[in-house]
C-alpha positions in Angstrom: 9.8 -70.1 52.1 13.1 -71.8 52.7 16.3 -69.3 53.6 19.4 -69.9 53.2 22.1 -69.3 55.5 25.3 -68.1 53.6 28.0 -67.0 55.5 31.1 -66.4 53.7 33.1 -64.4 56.1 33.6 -61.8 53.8 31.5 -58.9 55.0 31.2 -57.7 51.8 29.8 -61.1 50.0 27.5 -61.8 53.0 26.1 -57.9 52.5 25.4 -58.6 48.8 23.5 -62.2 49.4 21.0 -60.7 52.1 20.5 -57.3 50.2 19.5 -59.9 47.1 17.6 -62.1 49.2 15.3 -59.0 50.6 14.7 -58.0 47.0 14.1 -61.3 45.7 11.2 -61.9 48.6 10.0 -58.2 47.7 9.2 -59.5 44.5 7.7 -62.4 45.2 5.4 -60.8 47.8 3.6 -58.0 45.4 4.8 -55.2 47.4 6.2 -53.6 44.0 2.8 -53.0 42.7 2.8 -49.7 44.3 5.1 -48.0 42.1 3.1 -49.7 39.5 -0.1 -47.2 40.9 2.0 -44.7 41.6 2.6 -44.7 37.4 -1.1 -45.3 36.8 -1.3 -41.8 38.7 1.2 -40.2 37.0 -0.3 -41.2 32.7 -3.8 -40.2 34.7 -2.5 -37.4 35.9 -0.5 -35.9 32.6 -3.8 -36.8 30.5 -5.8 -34.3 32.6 -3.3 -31.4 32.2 -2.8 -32.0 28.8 -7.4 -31.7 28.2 -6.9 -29.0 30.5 -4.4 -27.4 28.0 -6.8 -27.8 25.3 -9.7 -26.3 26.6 -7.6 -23.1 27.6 -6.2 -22.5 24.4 -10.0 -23.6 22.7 -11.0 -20.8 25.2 -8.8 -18.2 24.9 -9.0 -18.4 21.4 -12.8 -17.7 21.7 -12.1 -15.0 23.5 -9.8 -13.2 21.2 -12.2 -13.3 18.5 -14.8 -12.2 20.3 -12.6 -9.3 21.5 -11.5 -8.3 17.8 -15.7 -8.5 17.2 -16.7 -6.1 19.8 -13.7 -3.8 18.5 -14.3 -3.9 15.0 -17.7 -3.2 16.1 -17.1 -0.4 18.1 -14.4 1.4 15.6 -17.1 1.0 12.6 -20.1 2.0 14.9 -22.4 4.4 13.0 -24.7 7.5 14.9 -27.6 5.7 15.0 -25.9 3.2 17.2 -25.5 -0.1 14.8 -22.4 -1.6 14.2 -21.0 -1.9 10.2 -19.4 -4.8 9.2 
């Protein structure tokens, strides 16, 4: 790859054209795919919490109604030991 060689004399210009220049042959080289990965991570990552979210509500609501069960069974439980529904 060619580079050119602009001087200006303005510190200021010159600053500009090899700030470009590095970010131009960043480009060019791939080295941007990382933050490409690092976004892959990031959908991966939010997909898993939200399946984890799922589950725990799925579960807690199990529980609850197997809670209310076992109460309703206890407050309607008979002598003899069996439960009324």
């Amino acid at each position: 790859m060619t580079e050119r060689n602009s001087n200006t004399g303005i510190p200021a210009v010159d600053f500009l054209v090899t700030f470009f220049q590095g970010r131009v042959q960043r480009v060019r080289s791939g080295e941007l795919d990382r933050g490409a990965s690092a976004v892959e991570w990031v959908i991966i990552s939010a997909v898993v919490v939200a399946i984890v979210g799922v589950v725990a509500v799925v579960i807690n609501r199990a529980l609850k109604t197997g809670a209310e069960n076992v109460e309703d069974c206890i407050n309607g439980a008979t002598a003899d030991g069996t439960c009324k529904k």
